[in-house]
C-alpha positions in Angstrom: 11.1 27.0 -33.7 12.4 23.1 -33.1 13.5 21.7 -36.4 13.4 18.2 -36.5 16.4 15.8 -37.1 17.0 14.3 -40.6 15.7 10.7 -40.0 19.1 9.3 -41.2 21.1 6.9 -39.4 24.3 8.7 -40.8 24.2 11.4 -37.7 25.7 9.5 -35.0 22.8 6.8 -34.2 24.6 3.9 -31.8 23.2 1.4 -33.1 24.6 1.7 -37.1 28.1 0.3 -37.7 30.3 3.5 -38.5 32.5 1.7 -40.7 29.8 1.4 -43.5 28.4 5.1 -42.6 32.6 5.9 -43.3 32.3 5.1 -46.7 33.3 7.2 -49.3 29.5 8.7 -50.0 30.8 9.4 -54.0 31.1 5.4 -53.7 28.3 4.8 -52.2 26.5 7.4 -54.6 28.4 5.9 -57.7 27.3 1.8 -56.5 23.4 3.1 -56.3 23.5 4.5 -59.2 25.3 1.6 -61.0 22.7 -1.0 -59.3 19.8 1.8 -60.2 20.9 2.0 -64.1 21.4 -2.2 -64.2 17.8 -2.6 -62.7 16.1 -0.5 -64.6 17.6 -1.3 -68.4 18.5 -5.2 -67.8 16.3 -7.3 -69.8 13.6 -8.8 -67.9 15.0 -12.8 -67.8 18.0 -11.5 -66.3 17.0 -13.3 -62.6 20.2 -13.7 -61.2 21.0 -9.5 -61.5 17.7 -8.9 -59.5 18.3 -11.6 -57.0 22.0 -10.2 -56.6 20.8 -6.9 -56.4 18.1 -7.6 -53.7 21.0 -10.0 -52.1 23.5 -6.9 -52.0 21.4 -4.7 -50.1 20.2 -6.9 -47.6 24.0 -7.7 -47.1 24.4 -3.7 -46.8 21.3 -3.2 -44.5 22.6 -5.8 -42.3 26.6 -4.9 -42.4 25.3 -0.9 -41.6 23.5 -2.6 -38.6 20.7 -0.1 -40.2 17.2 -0.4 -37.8 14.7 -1.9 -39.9 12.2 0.2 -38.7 12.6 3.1 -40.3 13.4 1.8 -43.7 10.6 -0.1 -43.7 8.2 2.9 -42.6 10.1 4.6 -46.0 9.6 1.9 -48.3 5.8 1.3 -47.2 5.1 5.1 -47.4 6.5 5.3 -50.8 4.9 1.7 -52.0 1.5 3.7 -53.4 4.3 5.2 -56.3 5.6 1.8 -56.8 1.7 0.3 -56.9 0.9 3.1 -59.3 3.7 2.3 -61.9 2.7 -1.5 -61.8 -0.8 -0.8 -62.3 0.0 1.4 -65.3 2.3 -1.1 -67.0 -0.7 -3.2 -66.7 -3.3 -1.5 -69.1 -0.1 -1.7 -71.2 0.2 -4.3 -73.9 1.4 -7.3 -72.6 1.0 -6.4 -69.4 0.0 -9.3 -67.2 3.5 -10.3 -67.2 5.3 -6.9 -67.5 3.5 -5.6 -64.4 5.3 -7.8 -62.1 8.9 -6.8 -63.6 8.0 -3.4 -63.2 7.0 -3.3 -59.6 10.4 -5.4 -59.2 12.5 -3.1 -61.1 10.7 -0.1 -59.0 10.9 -1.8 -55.4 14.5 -2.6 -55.8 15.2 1.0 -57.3 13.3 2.9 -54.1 15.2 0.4 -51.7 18.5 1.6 -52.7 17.8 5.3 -52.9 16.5 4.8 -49.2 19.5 2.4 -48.2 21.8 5.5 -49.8 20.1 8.2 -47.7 20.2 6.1 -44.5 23.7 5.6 -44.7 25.0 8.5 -46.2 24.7 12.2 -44.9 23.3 14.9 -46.8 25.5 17.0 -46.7 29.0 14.8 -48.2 25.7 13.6 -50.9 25.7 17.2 -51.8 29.7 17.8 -51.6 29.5 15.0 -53.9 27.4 16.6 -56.6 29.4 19.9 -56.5 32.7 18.3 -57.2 30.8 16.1 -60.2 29.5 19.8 -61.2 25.9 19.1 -61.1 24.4 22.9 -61.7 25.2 25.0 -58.3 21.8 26.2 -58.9 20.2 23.1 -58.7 22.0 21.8 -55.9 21.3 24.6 -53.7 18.0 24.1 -54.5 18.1 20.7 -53.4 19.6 21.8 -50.2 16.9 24.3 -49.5 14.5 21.6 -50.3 15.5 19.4 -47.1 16.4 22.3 -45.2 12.6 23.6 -45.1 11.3 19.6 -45.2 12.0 19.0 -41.6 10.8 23.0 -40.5 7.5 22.3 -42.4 7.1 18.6 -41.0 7.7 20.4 -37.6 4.9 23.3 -37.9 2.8 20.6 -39.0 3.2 18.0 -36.1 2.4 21.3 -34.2 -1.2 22.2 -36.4 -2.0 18.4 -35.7 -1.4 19.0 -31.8 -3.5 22.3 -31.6 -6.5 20.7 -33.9 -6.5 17.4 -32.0 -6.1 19.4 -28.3 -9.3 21.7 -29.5 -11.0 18.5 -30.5 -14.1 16.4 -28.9 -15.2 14.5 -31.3 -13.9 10.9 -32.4 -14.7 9.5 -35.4 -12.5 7.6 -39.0 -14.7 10.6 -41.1 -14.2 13.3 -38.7 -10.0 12.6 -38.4 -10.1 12.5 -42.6 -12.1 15.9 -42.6 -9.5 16.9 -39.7 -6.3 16.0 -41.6 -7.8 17.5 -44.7 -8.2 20.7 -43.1 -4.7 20.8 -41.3 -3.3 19.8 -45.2 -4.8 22.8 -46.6 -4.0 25.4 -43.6 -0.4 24.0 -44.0 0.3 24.8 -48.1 -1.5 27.8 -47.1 1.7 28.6 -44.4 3.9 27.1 -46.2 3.5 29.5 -49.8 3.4 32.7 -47.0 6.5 31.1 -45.3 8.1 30.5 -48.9 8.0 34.2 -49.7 9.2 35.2 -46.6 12.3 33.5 -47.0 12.6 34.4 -50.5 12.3 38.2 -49.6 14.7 38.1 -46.7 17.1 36.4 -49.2 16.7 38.7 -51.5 17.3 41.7 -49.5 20.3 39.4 -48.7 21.9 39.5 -52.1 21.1 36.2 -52.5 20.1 35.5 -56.5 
């Protein structure tokens, strides 16, 4: 089975500058999470830390020489989370005001985390969280997690190829029903797959 590529710029793309992909990645790891923790407890008339903030990563993105395109694709598939947290701080008491601080607070939070994972390879991230002792448990966990991503984004590109190839009909309702159907065929491979592994592993050793 192909298994598709970690969409990180980290693995050798020609186009990123190396020296900023050369960083330390516990630096890297500790500056997100200082500029994460900042944005998300300063008070909200603090203006200037936001517009440094949003300053420092665009000076990141553009010293990485990071392609736009894919970071964008990132932060607009994961913009319905940020939506949803603005539009529950909303119904909240004094939320007419609070709403736009929260989506702020959530954009610039979600930016970094993606600028950290375009920049910095999984596997020093997760070298990083052994040597801080973060449970091994829960970093192997974490491992397995992107492993099977990519294999499960994979057998799915391939169900959309054989239900599109078998299909005559065009249509916005029919391609919903069709992507409905490939969702729920996939968790259903996916939770077979799942037990697989964890049999083979098990009759591995592995606990």
């Amino acid at each position: 089975m192909t298994v598709l590529a970690p969409p990180s710029f980290a693995s050798g793309d020609p186009r990123a500058n190396r020296a900023v992909l050369c960083w330390p990645a516990a630096a890297k790891m500790a500056g997100a999470l200082v500029l994460i923790t900042g944005t998300a407890v300063v008070p909200a008339g603090w203006k200037l830390w936001f517009a440094g903030v949003a300053l420092l990563l665009g000076v990141v993105w553009a010293l990485g020489r990071l392609p736009p395109g894919p970071v964008l694709r990132r932060l607009l598939a994961l913009s319905p989370f940020v939506a949803g947290v603005a539009l529950a701080a909303a119904w909240s008491p004094g939320g007419v005001l609070d709403w736009k601080i929260t989506a702020l607070r959530s954009g610039l939070c979600l930016a970094t985390v993606i600028l950290l994972a375009q920049a910095t390879p999984f596997a020093e991230m997760l070298a990083v969280m052994r040597r801080v002792h973060v449970p091994a448990l829960l970093v192997t966990t974490i491992a397995l997690m992107h492993r099977y991503l990519f294999v499960l984004a994979d057998e799915a590109e391939r169900m959309r190829r054989a239900r599109a190839s078998r299909t005559f009909t065009t249509g916005r309702r029919f391609a919903w029903w069709a992507a409905a159907t490939v969702v729920g065929q996939l968790f259903v491979r996916a939770t077979e797959r799942a037990e697989r592994v964890y049999d083979a592993m098990g009759a591995r050793g592995w606990r």
